[in-house]
SEPAVO-941297 format. One record per residue (C-alpha): y, x, z; residue in three letters. Coordinates in steps of 0.001 Angstrom, whole numbers, plus 500000, padded with zeros to 6 digits. Example, Ala and Ser with C-alpha at 12.3 -4.5 7.8 and 13.67 -1.06 7.14 Angstrom:
2
495500512300507800ALA/498940513670507140SER/
This chain:
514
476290493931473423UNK/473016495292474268UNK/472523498505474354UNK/468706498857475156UNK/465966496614475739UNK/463838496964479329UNK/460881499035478207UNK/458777498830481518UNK/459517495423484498UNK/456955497832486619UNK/458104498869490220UNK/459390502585490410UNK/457073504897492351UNK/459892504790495296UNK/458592501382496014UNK/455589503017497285UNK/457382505251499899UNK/456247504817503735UNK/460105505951504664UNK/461350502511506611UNK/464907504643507465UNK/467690503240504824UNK/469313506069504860UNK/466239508295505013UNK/465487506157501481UNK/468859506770499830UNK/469198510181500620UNK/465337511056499098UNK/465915508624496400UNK/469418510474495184UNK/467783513610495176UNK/464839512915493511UNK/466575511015490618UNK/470122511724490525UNK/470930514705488079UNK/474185516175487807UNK/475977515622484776UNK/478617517820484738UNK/480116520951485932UNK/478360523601487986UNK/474518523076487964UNK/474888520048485292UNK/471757518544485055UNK/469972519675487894UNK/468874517343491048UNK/471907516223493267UNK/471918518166496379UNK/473634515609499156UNK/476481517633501129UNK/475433517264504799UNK/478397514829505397UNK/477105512595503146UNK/473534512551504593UNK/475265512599508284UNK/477308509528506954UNK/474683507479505435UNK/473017507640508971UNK/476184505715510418UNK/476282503569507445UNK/472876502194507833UNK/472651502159511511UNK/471255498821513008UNK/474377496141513573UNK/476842498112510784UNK/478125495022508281UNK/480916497589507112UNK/481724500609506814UNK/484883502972505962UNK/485511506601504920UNK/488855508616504434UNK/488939511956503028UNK/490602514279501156UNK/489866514261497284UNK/487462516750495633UNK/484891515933498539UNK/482755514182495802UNK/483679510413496618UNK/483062509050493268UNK/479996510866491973UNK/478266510137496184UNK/479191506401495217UNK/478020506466492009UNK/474546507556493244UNK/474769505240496315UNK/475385502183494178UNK/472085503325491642UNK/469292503540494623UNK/470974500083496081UNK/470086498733492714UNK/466778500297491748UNK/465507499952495463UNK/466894497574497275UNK/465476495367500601UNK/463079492914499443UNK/464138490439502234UNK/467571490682501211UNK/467683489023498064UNK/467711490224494725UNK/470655493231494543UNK/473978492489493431UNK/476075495255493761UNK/479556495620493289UNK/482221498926492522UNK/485308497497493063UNK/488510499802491883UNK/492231498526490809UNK/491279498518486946UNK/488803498323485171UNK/489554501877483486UNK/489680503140487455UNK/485658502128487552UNK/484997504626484962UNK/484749507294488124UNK/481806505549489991UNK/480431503175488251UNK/480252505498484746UNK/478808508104487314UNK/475790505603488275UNK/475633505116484224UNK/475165508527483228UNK/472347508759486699UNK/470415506004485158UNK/470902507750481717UNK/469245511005482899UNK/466425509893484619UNK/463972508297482368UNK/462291506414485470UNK/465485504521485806UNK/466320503708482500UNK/463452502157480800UNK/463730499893483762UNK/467097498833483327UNK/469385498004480370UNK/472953498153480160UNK/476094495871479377UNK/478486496395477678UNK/481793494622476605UNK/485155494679478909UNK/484855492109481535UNK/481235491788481501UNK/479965495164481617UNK/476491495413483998UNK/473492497075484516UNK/470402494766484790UNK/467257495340486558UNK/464064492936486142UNK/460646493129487390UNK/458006491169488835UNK/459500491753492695UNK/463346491006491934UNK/466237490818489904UNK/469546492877490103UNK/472303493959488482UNK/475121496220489692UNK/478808495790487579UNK/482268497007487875UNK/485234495001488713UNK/488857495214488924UNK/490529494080491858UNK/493978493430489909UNK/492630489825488608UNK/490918488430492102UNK/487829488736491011UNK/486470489011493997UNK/486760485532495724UNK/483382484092496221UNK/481535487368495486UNK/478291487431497760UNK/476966491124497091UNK/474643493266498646UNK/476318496594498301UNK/479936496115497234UNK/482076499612497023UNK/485795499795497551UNK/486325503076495671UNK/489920504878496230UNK/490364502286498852UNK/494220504182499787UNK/495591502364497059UNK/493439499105496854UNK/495663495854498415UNK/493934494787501714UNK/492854491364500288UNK/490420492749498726UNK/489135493808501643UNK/488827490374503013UNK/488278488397500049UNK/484962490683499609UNK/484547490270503942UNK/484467486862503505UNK/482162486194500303UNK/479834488993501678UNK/479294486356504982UNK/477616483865502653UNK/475047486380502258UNK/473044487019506352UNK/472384490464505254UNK/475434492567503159UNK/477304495756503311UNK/480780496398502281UNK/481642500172501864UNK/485069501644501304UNK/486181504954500846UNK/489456506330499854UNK/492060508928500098UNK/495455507932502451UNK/497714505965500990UNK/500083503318501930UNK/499831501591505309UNK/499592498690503523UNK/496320499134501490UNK/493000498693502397UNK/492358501754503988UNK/495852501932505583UNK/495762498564507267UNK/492122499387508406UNK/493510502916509409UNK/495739501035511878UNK/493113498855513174UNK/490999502306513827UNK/494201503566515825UNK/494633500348517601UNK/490605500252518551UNK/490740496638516772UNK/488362497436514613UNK/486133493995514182UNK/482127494396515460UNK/479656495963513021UNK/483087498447511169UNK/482224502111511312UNK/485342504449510557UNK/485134507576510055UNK/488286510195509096UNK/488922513745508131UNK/491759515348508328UNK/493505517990509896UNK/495699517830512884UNK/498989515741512849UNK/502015518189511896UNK/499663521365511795UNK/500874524606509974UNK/499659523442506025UNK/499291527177505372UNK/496337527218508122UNK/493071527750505996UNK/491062527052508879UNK/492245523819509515UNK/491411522967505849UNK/487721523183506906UNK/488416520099508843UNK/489957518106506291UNK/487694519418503734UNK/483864518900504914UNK/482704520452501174UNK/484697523293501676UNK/483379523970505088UNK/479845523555503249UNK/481200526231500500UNK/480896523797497627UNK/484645523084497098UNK/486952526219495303UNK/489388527129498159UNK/491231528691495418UNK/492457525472493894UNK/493525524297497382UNK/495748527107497606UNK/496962526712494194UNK/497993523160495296UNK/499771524699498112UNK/502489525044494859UNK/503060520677495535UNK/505093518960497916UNK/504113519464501623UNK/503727515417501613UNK/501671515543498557UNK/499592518299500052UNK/498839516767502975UNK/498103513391502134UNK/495604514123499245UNK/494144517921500464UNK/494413517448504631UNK/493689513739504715UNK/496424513136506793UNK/499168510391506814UNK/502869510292505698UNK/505521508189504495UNK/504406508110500623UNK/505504511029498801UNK/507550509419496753UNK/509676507113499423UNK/513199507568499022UNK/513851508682502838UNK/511156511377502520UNK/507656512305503940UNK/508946511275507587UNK/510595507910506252UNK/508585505803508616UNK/509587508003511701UNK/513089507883510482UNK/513310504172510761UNK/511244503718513639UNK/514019505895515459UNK/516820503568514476UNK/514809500781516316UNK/516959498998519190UNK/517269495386520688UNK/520757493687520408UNK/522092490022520755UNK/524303489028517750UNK/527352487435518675UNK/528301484101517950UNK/531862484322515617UNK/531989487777515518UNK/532647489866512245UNK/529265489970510075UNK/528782491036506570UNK/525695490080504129UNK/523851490985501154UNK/521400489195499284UNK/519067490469496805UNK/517484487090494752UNK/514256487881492893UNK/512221485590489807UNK/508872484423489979UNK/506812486093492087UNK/509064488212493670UNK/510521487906496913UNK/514519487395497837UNK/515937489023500815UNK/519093488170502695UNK/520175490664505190UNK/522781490476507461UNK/525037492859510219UNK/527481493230512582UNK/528900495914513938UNK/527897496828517900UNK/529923498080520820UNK/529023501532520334UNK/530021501837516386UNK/526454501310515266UNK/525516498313512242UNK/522805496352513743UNK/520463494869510781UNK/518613491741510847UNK/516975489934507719UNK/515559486617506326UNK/512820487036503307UNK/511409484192500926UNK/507914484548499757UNK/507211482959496569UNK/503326482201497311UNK/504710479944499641UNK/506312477318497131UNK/503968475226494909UNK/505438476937491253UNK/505441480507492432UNK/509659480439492642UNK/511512480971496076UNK/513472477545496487UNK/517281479150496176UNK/518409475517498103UNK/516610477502501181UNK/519001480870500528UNK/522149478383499912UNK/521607476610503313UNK/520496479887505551UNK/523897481242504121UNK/526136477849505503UNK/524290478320508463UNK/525375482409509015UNK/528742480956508138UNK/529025478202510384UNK/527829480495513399UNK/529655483730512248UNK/532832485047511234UNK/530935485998508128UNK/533632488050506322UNK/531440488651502901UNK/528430487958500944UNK/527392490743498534UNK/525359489606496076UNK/524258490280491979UNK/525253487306490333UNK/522317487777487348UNK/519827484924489357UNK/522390483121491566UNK/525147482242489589UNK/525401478052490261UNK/524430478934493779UNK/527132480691493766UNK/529574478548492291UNK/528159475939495242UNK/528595478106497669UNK/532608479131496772UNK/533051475356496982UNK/531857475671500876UNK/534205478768501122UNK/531920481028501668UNK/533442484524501016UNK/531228486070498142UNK/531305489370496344UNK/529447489953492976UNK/527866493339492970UNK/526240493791489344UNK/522990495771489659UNK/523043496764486439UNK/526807499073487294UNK/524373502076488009UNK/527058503618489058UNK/528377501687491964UNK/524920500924493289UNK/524556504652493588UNK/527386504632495784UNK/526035501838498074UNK/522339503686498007UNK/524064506528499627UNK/525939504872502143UNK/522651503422502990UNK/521231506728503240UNK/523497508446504563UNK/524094505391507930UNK/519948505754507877UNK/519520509251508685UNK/522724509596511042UNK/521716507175512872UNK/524577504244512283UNK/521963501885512188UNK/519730499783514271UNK/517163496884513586UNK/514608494497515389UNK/511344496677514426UNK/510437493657511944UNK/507706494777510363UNK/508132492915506784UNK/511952494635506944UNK/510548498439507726UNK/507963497466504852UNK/510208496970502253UNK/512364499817503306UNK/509461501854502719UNK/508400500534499767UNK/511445501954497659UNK/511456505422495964UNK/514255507057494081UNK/515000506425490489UNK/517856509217489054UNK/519972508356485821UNK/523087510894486392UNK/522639514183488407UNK/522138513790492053UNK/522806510281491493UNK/520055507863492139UNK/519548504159492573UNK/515973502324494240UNK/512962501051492468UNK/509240499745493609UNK/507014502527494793UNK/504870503376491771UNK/506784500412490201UNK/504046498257491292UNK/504857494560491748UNK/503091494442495075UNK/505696497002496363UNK/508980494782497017UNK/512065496317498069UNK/514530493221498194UNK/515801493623501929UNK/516224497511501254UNK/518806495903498634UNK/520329493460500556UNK/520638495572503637UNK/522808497944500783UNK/524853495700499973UNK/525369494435503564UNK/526497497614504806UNK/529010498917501846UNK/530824495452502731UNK/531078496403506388UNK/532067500072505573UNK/534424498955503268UNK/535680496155504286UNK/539652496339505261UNK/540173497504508790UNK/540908494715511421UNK/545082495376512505UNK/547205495059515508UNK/549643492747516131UNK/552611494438517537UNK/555049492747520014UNK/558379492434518200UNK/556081494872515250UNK/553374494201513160UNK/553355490095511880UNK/549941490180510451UNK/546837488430509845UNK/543362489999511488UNK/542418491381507801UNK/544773493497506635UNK/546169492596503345UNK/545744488604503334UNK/549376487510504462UNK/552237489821503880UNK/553595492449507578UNK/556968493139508275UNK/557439496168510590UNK/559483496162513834UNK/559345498654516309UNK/557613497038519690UNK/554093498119521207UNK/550675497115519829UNK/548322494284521493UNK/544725493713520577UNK/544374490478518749UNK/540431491039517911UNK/
């Protein structure tokens, strides 16, 4: 639906400026016919913070193809964006092409920050809107520009249905980029190289390593940044004193400008320390919801250790089978010389198989294979999406033990153990980086007390857990397993597991059998 007609296809009197400076033309273009539309000084002329003008300088230097931003929130993200995204429509490079520009967010409801900002700009300024007219209808909402030099349009779109692929913009914004998956980062990289001239843009809060600010976080860290990225970061200093007001001004560039409340800062003092400095110091931890706390990453990293499993030595197993488009996980252990479980796992992706399922034939043979190389003394499993496996495996005498996810109760009890080997230190794993992934992907879901089982961070699809599950299950088996005996000269008459063939007690002196 249209919702007005394009009164006037004549070029905006900014098309007569002598500025050549990109930036220099953004920042006098926002403040000439941006108005703020709510809040403090609602409708008067945006006044850019300095940050903003100092960053526009980096993001249009010569060479730049991309450029990031992390900061903490209230530092005016959305509403900068929104105005960035209306001058790259209404005055864009002539030798570029006409405009396309892009705000890119999860959802389509998650748009409503930037690209409703750049609405309301072109709304409020009469120059811009009789020379535009707007979209709307979910899915094809845009803003249309059309005059005798070029045609552009600037729309919203969500992330969550890959609607990106093939995209060739201009100007495309990643807004809240912390909890954006990192393909769309590429998927936009890669349609924005059919296009000579393009700049992607994303800016974001910290999140999880994993999104697209995270993963290009790490790159920043590791100087692997690809030619033409500018990143730029605020926050304050790693494990600083969160009380510290002056270190806020570093996180917090508004607040150093005094245009951010410091008293709502210290009124979120009243959250989590993990919450607080993630979202108000720019700084990153473990999510704040992961199930081994703000310093779960560091806690796994420490259990981090090489070691050789031994062929026919006791090991213990759990496997955690997911549906469609989930993964399955199969983790297995032994126990090492100096009483520590080492952990090592095997995970099936389900993108990899033509109909979206992992191929269970895969898990069945893996498991012969453990067998055949181990003394593999049990197989925890939930029977729910294995069951003729199962069945196929028994026949192969596999030892297997069905461990019902849905008994709350008892998974509890294996959680715990889990827990408990984590932050003592019983454990020890390869550093896999898929494995420490899906350990940190799991947050705590309570249903009794102190009690609590695992579930997907934010319970988003994208956040799979299986191998934390498996690795559970593993280690209860190995904890509980029966204790390996001695068989005692003229004594004990005993198998290596106690309670499989009957003992008959003589006095005489013990001898290792193991």
């Amino acid at each position: 639906m249209t919702r007005y007609g394009i009164k006037d296809t004549s070029l905006g009197p900014w098309m007569k400026w002598e500025i050549t400076n990109r930036a220099e033309r953004a920042i006098k273009f926002i403040e000439s016919y941006c108005h703020l539309f709510q809040g403090y000084g609602a409708g008067e002329l945006i006044v850019l913070a300095q940050y903003q003008k100092d960053w526009l300088y980096e993001v249009f230097a010569d060479g730049v193809k991309a450029a990031i931003l992390s900061i903490p929130r209230g530092n005016g993200k959305s509403t900068f964006l929104g105005a960035l995204a209306t001058w790259a429509l209404f005055d864009p490079v002539l030798a570029w092409g006409d405009p396309k520009i892009y705000l890119i967010a999860y959802t389509l409801s998650q748009t409503a920050e930037t690209y409703g900002a750049a609405l309301r700009f072109i709304e409020l300024e009469d120059e811009l809107a009789r020379r535009s007219v707007v979209h709307y209808g979910r899915g094809t909402e845009k803003v249309i520009i059309k005059n005798e030099l070029f045609n552009g349009e600037m729309m919203p779109i969500a992330s969550e249905h890959s609607g990106l692929q093939g995209k060739n913009p201009t100007l495309g914004i990643i807004d809240e980029a912390g909890e954006q998956e990192y393909e769309v980062w590429t998927d936009l990289r890669m349609g924005a190289q059919k296009r000579g001239n393009c700049l992607i843009i994303a800016i974001g809060t910290p999140g999880d390593e994993n999104t697209v600010l995270g993963k290009l976080h790490e790159q920043y860290l590791k100087d692997d940044l690809s030619s033409g990225m500018r990143y730029l970061e605020y926050s304050a200093p790693a494990n600083c004193d969160v009380k510290d007001e002056s270190l806020w001004l570093k996180a917090n560039p508004l607040l150093l400008e005094g245009k951010m409340d410091i008293t709502a800062l210290r009124d979120n003092l009243k959250e989590p320390e993990a919450t607080f400095r993630k979202f108000h110091l720019g700084q990153w931890t473990t999510d704040t919801k992961c199930w081994l706390g703000m310093d779960g990453k560091a806690i796994w990293d420490r259990l981090r250790g090489p070691y050789d499993f031994v062929e026919h030595a006791a090991t213990w197993a759990g496997l955690d089978v997911g549906l469609s488009n989930d993964t399955s996980a199969l983790v297995w252990i032994q126990k090492r010389e100096d009483g520590r479980y080492h952990a090592k796992t095997k995970i099936w992706y389900p993108e990899l198989s033509n109909d979206g399922q992992v191929n269970t034939q895969d898990i069945e043979d893996f498991i012969i294979n453990l067998k055949r190389k181990y003394d593999l003394r049990a197989v925890a499993f939930d029977p729910a999406y294995f069951q003729r496996e199962a069945m196929r495996l028994e026949t192969a005498r596999v030892p297997l033990i069905e461990v019902p996810q849905q008994q709350q109760r008892r998974m509890a009890e294996y959680i715990a153990r889990l827990y408990n080997a984590i932050i003592t230190g019983e454990l020890s794993h390869d550093g896999d980086e898929a494995f420490r992934t899906q350990i940190l992907n799991a947050e705590r879901r309570s249903f009794s007390g102190e009690l609590y089982t695992l579930q997907k961070l934010d319970k988003k699809q994208t956040n799979k857990i299986d191998s934390t599950i498996a690795l559970a299950l593993a280690l209860s088996e190995a904890q509980l397993a029966p204790p390996e005996r001695t068989r005692l000269i003229g004594g004990w008459l005993t198998t290596k597991k106690e309670g499989i063939d009957s003992a008959l007690q003589r006095p005489g002196e013990a001898q290792d059998i193991r």
